[in-house]
C-alpha positions as CSV (number, residue, x, y, z in Angstrom):
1,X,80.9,12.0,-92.4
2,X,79.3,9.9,-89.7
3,X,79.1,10.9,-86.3
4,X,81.6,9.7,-83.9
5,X,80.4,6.3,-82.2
6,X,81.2,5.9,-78.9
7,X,82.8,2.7,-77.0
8,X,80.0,-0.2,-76.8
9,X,77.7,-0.7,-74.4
10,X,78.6,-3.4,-71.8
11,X,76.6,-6.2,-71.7
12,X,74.6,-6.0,-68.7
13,X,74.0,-9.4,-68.4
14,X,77.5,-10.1,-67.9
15,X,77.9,-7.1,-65.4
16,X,74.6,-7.7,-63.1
17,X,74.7,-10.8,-60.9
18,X,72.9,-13.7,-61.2
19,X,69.0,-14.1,-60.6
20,X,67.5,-16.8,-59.5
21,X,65.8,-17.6,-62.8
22,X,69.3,-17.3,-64.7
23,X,70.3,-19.9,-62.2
24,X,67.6,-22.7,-62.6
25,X,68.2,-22.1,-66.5
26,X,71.7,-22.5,-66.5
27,X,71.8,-19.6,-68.2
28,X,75.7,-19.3,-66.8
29,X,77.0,-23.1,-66.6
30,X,79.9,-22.0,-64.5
31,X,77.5,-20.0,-61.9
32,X,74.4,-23.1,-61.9
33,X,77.0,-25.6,-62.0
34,X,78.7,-23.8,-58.6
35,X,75.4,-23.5,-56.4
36,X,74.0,-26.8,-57.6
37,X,77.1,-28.5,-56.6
38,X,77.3,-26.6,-53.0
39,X,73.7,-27.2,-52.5
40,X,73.8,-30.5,-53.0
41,X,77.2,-31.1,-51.4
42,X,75.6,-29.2,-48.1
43,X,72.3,-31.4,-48.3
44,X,74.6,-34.7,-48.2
45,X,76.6,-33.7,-45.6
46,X,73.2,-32.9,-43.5
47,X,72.3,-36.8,-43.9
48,X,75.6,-37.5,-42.6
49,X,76.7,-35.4,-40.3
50,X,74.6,-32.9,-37.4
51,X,73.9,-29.5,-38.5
52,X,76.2,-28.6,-35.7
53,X,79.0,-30.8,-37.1
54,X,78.4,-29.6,-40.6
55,X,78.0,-25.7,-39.7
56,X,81.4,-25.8,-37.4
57,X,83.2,-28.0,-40.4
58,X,82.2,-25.2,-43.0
59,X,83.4,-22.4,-40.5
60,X,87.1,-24.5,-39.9
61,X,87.6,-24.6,-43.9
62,X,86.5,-20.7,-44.7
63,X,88.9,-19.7,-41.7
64,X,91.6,-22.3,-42.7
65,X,91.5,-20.5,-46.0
66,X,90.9,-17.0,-44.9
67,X,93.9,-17.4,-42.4
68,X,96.4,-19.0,-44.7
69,X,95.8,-16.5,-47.3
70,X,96.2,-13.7,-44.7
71,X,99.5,-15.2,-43.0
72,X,101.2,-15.5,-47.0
73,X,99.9,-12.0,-48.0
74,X,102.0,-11.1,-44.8
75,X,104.8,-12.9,-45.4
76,X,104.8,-11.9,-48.9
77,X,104.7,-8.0,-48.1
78,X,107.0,-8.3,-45.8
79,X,109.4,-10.4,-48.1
80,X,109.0,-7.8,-51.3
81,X,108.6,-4.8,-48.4
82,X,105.5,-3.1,-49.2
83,X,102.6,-1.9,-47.6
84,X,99.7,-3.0,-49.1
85,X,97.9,-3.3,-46.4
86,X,95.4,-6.5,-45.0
87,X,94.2,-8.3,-47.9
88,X,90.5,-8.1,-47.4
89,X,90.3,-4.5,-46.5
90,X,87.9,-4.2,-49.6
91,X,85.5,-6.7,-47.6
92,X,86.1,-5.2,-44.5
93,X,85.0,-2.0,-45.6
94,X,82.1,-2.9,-47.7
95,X,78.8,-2.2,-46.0
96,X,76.5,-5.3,-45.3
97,X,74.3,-4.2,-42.7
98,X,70.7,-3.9,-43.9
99,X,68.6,-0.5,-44.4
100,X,65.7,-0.1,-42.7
101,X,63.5,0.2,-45.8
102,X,65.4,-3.0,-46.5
103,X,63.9,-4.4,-43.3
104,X,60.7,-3.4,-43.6
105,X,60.5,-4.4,-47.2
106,X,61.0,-8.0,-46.2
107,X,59.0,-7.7,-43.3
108,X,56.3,-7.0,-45.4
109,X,56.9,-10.2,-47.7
110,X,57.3,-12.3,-44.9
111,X,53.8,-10.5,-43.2
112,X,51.8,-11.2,-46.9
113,X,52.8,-14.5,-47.3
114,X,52.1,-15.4,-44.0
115,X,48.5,-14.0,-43.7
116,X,47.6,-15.2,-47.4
117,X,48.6,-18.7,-45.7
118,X,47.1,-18.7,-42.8
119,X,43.6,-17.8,-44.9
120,X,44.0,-20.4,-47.3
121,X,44.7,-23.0,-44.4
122,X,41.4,-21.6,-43.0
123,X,39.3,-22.1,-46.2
124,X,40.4,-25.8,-46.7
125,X,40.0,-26.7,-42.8
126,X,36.6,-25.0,-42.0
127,X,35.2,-26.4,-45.8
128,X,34.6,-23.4,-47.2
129,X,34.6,-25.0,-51.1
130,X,33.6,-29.0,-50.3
131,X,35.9,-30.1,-53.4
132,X,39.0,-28.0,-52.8
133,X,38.9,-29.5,-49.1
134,X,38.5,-33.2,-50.8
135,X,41.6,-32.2,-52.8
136,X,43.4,-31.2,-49.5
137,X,42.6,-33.9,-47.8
138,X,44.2,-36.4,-50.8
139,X,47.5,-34.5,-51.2
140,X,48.0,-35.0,-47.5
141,X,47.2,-38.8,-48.1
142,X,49.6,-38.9,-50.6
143,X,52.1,-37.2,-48.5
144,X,51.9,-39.9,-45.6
145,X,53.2,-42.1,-48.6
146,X,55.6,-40.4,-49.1
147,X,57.0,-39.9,-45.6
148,X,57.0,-43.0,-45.2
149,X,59.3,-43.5,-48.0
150,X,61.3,-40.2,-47.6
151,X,62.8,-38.4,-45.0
152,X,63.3,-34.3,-44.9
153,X,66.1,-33.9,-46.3
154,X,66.0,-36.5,-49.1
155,X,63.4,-34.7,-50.2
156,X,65.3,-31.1,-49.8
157,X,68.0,-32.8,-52.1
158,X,65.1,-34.2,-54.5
159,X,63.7,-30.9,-54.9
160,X,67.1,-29.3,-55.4
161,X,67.7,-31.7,-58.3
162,X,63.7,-31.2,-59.4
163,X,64.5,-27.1,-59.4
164,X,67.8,-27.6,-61.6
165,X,67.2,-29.8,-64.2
166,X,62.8,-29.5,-64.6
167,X,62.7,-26.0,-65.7
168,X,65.5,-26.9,-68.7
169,X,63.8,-29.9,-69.9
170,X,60.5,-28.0,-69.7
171,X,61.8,-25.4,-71.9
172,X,63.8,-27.8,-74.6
173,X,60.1,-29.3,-74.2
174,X,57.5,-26.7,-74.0
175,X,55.1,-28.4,-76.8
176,X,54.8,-31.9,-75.9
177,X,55.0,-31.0,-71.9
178,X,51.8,-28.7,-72.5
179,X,50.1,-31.3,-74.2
180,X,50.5,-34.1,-71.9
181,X,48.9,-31.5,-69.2
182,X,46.6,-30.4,-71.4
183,X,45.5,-33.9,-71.5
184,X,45.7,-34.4,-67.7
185,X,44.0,-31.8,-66.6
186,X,40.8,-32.2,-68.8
187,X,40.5,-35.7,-67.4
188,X,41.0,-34.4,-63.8
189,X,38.5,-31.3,-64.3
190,X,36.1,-34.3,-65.8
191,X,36.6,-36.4,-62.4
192,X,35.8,-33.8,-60.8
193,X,32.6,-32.3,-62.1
194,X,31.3,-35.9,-62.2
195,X,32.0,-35.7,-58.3
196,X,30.8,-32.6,-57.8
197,X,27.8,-33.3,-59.6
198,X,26.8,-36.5,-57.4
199,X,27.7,-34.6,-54.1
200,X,25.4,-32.5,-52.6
201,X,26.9,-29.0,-51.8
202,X,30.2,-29.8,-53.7
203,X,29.4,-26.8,-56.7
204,X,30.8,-23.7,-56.2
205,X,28.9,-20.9,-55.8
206,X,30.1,-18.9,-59.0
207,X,28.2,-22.2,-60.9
């Protein structure tokens, strides 16, 4: 006789919320296709409206909503006479005030990050490897180009857009995408030892 089985496991993935990997591979269509739409829907309102305008038109909906529903949930109870109480007492009791291990957790992050910045900033500034400097100094070259053809946030909404649909065809694409930069990169790392080799002081030291 075989042992008694129990009722399946749940699938976690459908319990656990979201991460932000899931996300950019559209793992869930229906979850993607939600903050890719709001993202982008937020950036193009930016470009035509103020932040001001565009933070105070978002609050007017969510309280147009939130009041309506309230007002018929009230009208509703007091219609079929029951007491069920406000309608987002589940919300309203929920805790979202953050721990302070929470606090210092992200403190910490933000800390790392910011010192690990700060020192690389320092290195490429003050010269401290001649070629990553030279590097530097052409990606912000490159970037006055493309100032000049872009502002902020068409670029926000081009990297939203970039984040969503890059990682996907990189995946459908691994092969052929890892050749191509396979390819590109041995002619750049050429390019540069030919440079390195022609200006003084441009090795690095572990050469």
């Amino acid at each position: 006789m075989s042992p008694r089985r129990g009722p399946p496991a749940p699938n976690s993935q459908e319990k656990d919320p979201a991460t932000a990997i899931d996300l950019l591979y559209w793992r869930n269509v229906k979850q993607s296709g939600a903050v890719f739409s709001s993202g982008l829907l937020l950036l193009f309102s930016l470009t035509q409206f103020s932040v001001v305008s565009v933070g105070a038109y978002l609050a007017l909906a969510a309280l147009s909503a939130t009041i309506s529903f309230r007002v018929y949930k009230s009208v509703l109870q007091a219609v079929q006479k029951t007491d069920e109480g406000h309608p987002f007492k589940s919300f309203l009791e929920m805790e979202i005030a953050l721990s302070q291990d929470q606090i210092s957790k992200y403190a910490d992050k933000i800390l790392l990050y910011t010192n690990t910045c700060m020192k690389e900033l320092r290195r490429l500034f003050l010269v401290q490897d001649l070629v990553d400097s030279l590097k530097f100094a052409v990606l912000m070259w490159l970037l006055t180009y493309v100032g000049a053809l872009f502002n902020g946030l068409t670029l926000l909404i081009l990297a939203v857009v970039s984040m969503f649909t890059m990682p996907v065809v990189y995946e459908k694409n691994q092969a052929q995408i890892d050749q191509y930069v396979g390819l590109i990169r041995t002619q750049v790392n050429s390019v540069v030892g030919k440079i390195q080799a022609k200006i003084p002081g441009a090795k690095r030291k572990e050469e």
